[in-house]
N, C-alpha and C positions, 0 to 999 in steps of 0.2 A: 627282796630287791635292795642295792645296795648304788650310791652314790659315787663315782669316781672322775676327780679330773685327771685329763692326759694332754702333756704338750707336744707341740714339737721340737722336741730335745732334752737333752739328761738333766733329772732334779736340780732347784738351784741349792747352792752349797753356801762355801763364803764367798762367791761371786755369782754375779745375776746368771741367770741362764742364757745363753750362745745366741742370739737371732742366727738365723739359716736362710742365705741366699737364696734369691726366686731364679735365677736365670733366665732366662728369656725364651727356654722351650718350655713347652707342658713339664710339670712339675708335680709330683706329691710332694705336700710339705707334713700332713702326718696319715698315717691311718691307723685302723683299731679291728680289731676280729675277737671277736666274744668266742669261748668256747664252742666245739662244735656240739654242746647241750642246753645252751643258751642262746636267746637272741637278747640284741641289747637296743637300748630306746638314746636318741641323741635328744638332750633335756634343753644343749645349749653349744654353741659352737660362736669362736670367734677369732678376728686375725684382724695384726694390725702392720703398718708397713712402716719404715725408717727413711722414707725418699726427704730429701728437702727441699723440692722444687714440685709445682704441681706437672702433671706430665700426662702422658695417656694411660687412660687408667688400665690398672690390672684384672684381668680376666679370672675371678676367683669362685669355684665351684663347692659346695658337698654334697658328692654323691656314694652312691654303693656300687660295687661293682664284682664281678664275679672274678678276678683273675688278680692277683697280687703285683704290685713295686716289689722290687728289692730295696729294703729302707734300711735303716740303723735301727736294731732292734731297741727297742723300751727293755726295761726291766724293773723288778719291782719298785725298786726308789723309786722310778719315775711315773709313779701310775700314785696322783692323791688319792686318798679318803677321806670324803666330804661327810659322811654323816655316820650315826651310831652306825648301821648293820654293816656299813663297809669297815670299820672300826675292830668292830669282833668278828667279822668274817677272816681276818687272816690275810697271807698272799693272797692276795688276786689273780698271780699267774697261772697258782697249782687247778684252778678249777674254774675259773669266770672270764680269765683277759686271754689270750693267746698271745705269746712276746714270741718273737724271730725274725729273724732277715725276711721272710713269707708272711708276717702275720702284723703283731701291732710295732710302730715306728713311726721313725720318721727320715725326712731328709731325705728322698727315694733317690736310688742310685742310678736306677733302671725301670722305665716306667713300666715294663711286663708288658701282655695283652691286660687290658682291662675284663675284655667278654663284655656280658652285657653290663650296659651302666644302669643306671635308675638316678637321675638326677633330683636330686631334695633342693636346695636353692643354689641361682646363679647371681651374680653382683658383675658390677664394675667397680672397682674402688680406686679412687684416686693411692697414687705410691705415698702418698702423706696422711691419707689417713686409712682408717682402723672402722671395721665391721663387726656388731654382734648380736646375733638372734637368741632368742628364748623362746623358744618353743609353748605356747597354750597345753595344757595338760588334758592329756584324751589322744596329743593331733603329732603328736614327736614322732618321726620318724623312726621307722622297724631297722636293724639291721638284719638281715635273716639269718638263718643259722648255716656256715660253712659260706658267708660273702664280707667283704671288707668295705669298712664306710673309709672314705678316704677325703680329705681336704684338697685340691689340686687346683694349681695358680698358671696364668700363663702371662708374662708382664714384656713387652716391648723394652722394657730396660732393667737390668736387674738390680733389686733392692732387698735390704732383709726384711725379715718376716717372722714374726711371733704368731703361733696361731694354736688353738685347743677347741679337745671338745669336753664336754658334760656329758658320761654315756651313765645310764642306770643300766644293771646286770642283774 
């Protein structure tokens, strides 16, 4: 098993990484799909917001679901390696992450049908500030194999949004 963080948006370079607008309908701002020979475990997941005024808060979900966004796909730059075995594992695309318009991303274009969801936690979050869970080890959330866990925000006024998860594969 191997440790990797993933954002919502392309590796940072010589400039910070991009925040991605929430807009004010349902949103994905990232999701993830492990191989279909894998399931993968969320270690840790978190999002934070750029409002400068307190407001009504955002509607911010992680759940799983059976049916794909169309996102911007990831690729390898942008999928970390947190610890040794992701280290010497290699890509992660060729065998553990799935990257594509259908698979791991972000910034969803088109929220697709969902199908069935499985909601893992919902928040309210003020547009000013910032959410992050860590998961008790034993109790982290399954993604199952051939479903995508997905981050999805719904905000009454649009603000951007930094957000990631901690999957183990």
């Amino acid at each position: 098993m191997a440790l990797y963080f993933i954002q919502n948006g392309a590796a940072a370079g010589a400039a910070a990484p991009v925040a991605v607008t929430t807009g004010t309908a349902i949103k994905t701002m990232l999701q993830v799909k492990p191989s279909s020979t894998v399931v993968g475990k969320i270690i840790e997941w978190g999002i934070s917001f750029d409002g400068s005024a307190a407001a009504t808060p955002i509607k911010v979900e992680l759940c799983e679901t059976s049916g794909a966004a169309t996102v911007t796909a990831s690729v390898a730059a942008d999928i970390t390696k947190l610890d040794g075995n992701a280290l010497a594992g290699g890509d992660p695309t060729t065998n553990l992450i799935q990257v594509g318009t259908s698979a791991t991303g972000y910034t969803a274009s088109n929220e697709g049908t969902p199908g069935t969801v499985r909601e893992w936690d919902l928040q309210y979050i003020a547009p000013t500030n910032q959410y992050i869970k860590q998961y008790p080890l034993g109790r982290e959330p399954v993604i199952q194999v051939d479903k995508f866990a997905r981050i999805r925000v719904t905000a009454g006024a649009a603000v951007n949004a930094y957000c990631y998860m901690i999957v183990e594969v």
